[in-house]
C-alpha positions as CSV (number, residue, x, y, z in Angstrom):
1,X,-39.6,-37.0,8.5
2,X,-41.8,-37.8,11.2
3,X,-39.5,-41.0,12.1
4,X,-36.5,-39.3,12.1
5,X,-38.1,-36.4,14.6
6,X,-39.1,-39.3,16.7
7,X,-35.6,-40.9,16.7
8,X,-34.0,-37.4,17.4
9,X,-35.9,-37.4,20.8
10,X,-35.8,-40.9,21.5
11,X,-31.7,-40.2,21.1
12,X,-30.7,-37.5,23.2
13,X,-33.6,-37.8,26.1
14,X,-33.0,-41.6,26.5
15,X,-30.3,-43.2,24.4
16,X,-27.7,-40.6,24.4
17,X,-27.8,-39.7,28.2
18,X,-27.5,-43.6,29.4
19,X,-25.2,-44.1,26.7
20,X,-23.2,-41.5,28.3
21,X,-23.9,-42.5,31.9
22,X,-20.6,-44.4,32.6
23,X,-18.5,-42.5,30.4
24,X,-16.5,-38.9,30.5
25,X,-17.6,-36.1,28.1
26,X,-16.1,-35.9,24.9
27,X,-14.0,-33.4,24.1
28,X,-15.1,-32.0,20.6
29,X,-13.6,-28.4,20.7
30,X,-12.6,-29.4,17.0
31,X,-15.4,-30.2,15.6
32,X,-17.5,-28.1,17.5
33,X,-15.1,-24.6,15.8
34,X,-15.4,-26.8,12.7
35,X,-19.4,-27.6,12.6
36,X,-20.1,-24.2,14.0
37,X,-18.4,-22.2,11.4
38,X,-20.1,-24.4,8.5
39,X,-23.2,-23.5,10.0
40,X,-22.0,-19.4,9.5
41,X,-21.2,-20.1,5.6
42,X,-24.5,-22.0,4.8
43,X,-26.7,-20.0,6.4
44,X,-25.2,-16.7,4.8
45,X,-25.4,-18.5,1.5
46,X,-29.3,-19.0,2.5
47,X,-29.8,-15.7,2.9
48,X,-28.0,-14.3,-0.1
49,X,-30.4,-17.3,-2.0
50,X,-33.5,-15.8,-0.2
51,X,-32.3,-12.2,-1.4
52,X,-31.5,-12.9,-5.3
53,X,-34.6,-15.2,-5.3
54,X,-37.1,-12.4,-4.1
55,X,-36.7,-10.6,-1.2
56,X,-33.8,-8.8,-2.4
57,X,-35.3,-8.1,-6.2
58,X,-38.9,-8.3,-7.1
59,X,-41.0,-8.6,-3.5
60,X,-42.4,-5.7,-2.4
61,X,-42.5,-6.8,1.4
62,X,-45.6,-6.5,2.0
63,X,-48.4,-8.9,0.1
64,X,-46.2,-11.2,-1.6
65,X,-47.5,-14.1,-3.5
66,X,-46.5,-17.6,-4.4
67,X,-45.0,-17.8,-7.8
68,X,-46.2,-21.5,-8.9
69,X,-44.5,-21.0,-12.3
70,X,-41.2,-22.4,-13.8
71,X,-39.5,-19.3,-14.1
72,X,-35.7,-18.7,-13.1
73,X,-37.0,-16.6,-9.9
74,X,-39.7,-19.0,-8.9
75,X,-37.1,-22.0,-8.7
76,X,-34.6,-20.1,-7.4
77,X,-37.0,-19.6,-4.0
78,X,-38.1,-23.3,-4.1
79,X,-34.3,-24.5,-3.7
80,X,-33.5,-21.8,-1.0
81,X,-36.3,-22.8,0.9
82,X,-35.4,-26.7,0.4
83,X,-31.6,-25.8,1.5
84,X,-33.0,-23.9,4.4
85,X,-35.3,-26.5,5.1
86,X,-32.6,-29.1,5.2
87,X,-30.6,-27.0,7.5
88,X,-32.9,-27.5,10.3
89,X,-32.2,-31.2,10.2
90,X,-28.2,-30.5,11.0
91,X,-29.1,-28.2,13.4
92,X,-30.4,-31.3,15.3
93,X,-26.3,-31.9,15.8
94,X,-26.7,-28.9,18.3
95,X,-28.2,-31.4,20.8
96,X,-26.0,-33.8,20.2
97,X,-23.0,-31.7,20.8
98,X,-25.1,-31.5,24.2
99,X,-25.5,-34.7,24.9
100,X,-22.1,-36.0,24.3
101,X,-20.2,-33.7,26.5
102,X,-22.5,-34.5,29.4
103,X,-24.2,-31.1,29.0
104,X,-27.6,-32.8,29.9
105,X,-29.3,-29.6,31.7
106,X,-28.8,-27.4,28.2
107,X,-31.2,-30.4,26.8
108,X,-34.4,-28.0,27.6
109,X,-38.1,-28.5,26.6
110,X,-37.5,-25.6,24.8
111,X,-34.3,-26.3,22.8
112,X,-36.1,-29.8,22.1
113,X,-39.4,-28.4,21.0
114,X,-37.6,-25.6,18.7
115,X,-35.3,-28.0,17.0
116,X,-38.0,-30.8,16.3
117,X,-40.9,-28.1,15.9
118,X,-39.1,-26.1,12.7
119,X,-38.3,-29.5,10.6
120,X,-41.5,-30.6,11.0
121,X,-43.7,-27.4,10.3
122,X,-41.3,-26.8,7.2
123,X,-41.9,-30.1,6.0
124,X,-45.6,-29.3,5.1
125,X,-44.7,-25.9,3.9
126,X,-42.5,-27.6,1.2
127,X,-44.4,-30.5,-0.1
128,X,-48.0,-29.3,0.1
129,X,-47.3,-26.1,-2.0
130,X,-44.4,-24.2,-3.7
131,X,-42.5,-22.0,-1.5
132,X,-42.2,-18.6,-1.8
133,X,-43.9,-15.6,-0.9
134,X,-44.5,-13.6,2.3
135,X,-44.6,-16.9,4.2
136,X,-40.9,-17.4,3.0
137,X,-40.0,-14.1,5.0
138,X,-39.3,-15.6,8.6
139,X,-36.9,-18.4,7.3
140,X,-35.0,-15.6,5.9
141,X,-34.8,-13.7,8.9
142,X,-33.9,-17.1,11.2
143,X,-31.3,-17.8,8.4
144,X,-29.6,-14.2,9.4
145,X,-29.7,-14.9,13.0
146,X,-27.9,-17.9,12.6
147,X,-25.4,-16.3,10.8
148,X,-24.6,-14.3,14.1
149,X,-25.4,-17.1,16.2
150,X,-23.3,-19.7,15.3
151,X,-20.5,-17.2,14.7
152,X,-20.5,-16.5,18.6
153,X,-20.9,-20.8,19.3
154,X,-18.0,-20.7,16.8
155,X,-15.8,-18.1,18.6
156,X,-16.7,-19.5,22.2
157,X,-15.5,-23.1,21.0
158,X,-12.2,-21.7,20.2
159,X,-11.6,-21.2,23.6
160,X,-10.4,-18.6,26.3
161,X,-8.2,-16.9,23.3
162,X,-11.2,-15.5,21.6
163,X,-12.8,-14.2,24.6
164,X,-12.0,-10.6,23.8
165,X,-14.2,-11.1,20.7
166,X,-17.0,-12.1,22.3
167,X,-18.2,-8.6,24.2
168,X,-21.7,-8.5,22.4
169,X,-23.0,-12.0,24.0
170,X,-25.4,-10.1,26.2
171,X,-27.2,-8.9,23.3
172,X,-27.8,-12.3,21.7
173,X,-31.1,-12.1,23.5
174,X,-32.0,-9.0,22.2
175,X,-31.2,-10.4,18.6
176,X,-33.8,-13.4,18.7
177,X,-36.4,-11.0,20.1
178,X,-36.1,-8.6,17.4
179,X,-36.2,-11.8,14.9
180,X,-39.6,-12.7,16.7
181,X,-40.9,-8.8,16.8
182,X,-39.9,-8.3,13.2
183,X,-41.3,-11.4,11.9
184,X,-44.3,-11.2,13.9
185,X,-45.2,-7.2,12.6
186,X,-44.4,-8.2,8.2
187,X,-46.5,-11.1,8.9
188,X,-49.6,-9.2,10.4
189,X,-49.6,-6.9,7.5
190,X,-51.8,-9.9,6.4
191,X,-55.2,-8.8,8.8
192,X,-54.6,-5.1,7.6
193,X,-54.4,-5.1,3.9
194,X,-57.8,-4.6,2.1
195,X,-57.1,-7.4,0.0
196,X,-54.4,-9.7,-0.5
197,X,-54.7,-13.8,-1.8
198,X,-51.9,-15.0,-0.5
199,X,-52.5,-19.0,-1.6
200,X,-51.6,-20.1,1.4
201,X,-53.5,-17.9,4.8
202,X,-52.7,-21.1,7.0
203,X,-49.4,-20.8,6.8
204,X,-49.7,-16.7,7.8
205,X,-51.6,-18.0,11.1
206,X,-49.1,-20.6,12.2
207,X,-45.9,-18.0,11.5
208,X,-47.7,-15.2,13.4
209,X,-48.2,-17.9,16.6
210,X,-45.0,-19.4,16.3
211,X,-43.7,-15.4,16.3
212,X,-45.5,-14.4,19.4
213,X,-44.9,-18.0,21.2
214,X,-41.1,-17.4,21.6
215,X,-41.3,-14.0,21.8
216,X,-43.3,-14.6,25.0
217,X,-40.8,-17.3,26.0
218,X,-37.6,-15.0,25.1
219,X,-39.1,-12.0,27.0
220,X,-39.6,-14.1,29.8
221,X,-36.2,-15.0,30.1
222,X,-35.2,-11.8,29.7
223,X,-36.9,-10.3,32.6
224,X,-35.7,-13.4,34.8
225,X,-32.2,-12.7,33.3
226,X,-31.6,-9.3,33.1
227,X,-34.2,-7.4,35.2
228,X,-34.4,-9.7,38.2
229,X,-31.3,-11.2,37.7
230,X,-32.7,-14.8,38.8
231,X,-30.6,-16.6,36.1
232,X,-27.3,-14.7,36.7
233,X,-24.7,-17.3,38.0
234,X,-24.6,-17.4,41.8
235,X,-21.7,-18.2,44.2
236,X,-22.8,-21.2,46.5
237,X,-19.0,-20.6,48.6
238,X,-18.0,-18.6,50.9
239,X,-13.9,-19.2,49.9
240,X,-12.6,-16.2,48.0
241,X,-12.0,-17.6,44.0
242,X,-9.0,-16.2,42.2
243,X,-9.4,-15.5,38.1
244,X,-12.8,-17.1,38.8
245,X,-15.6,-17.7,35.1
246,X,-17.9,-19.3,33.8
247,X,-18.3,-22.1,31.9
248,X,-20.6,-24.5,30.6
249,X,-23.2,-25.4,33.3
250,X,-21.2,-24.6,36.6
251,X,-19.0,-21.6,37.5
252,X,-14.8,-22.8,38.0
253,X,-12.4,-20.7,40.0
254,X,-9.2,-21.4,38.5
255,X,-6.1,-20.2,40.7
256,X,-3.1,-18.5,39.3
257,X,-1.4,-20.2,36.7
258,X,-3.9,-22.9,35.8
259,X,-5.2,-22.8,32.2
260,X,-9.4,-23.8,31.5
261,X,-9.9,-25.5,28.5
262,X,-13.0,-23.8,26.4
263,X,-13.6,-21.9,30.0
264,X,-16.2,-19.6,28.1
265,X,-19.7,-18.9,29.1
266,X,-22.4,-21.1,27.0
267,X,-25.3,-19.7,25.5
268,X,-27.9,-21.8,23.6
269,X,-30.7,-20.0,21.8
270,X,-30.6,-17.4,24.2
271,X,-30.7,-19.0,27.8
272,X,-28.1,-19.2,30.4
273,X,-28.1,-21.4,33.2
274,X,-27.5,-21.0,36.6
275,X,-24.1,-22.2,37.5
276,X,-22.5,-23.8,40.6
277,X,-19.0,-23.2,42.1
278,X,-15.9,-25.5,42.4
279,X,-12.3,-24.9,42.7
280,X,-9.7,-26.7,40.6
């Protein structure tokens, strides 16, 4: 686990970008639609797993123990969790999509940290005691999420076609920070209950940090993106731009009756980036 993480950082902060140095981006529009909308079906079949196995029957959402039995129920949690713990290792695709169109500056700490963080925490969740329980409440809730996530990804990759569709991307934000806020408050229920032996009270600690950390992070951008309006693209000409939009990392005016392939803007886990402006 640990070697692959390693590899996965090694990859697209040093191999992948000199790799790609000499060479155009790759057009993947294909297997982007393709990748993105797999993402959509596995993580709503996650979900519905995380509902029948619990969360959706017998848990009472609030002190939820590990069931270390061999009953239906039990096992039935312990392979949603594996699936859901897989799917954080094809996630890592996400920065490879990245790296092979050239798209180098969406390669962020931040992205990096998240996508090698979760497979690596989730490992020790899964080996070192059954899953389950209130602690199995946040994957749930990411799984959901991504359902709406990678529909949008899905829908942007499509191209210009689809761009009608798209009207609620200013609200993916808001989405991850009510994931944060709403795993963050079922989690503290833990330091307010009289009593509750929930096997594993480590694991309670690390989800309420993890929670608040990118809750801090997500509000930040936020405020930079939406109140101050420091990450809202900016025009660098003074040349009037005709049928002018985003896309990707830099801004393209296209003039009348030129087409933009995938001329959408890009959203990664929530961040924008501050574009440039060229004529084509």
């Amino acid at each position: 686990m640990t070697l692959i993480l390693l590899g996965y950082v090694f990859l697209v902060l040093y191999a992948g970008p000199r790799y790609m140095a000499n060479r155009k981006p790759y057009k993947l529009k294909t297997a982007m639609v393709i990748y993105n909308f797999c993402m959509v079906a596995s993580n709503a079949y996650i979900v519905y797993e995380f509902l029948m196995s619990g969360w959706g029957t017998t848990y009472t959402w609030r002190c939820d123990l590990i069931d270390p039995s061999s009953n239906p129920q039990a096992l039935r949690m312990i392979r949603a969790s594996w699936l859901f713990y897989f799917s954080k290792y094809v996630e890592l695709l996400d920065t490879a999509f990245f790296v092979l169109r050239k798209k180098h500056s969406q390669v962020t700490f931040l992205h990096i940290f998240h996508h090698s963080f979760m497979p690596w925490s989730w490992w020790w969740g899964i080996t070192l005691t059954p899953e389950g329980g209130m602690g199995s409440f946040h994957a749930m809730v990411n799984a959901m999420v991504h359902v709406i996530m990678y529909t949008y990804y899905g829908l942007a990759a499509a191209g210009p076609r689809f761009q009608k569709y798209l009207w609620w991307k200013k609200y993916m934000t808001a989405i991850q920070l009510i994931q944060f806020i709403v795993v963050s408050v079922h989690i503290s229920q833990y330091y307010f209950m009289e009593k509750c032996d929930y096997q594993v009270p480590i694991f309670i600690h690390l989800i309420w940090i993890y929670g608040m950390f990118f809750f801090v992070l997500f509000s930040n951008f936020w405020i930079q993106a939406y109140v101050k309006g420091k990450r809202l693209p900016a025009i660098t000409e003074d040349k009037p731009k005709q049928n002018g939009f985003v896309s990707g990392s830099e801004a393209v005016a296209v003039p009348n009756g030129k087409h933009l392939e995938n001329g959408t803007d890009h959203y990664t886990n929530g961040f924008a980036l501050s574009a440039k402006i060229k004529e084509v």
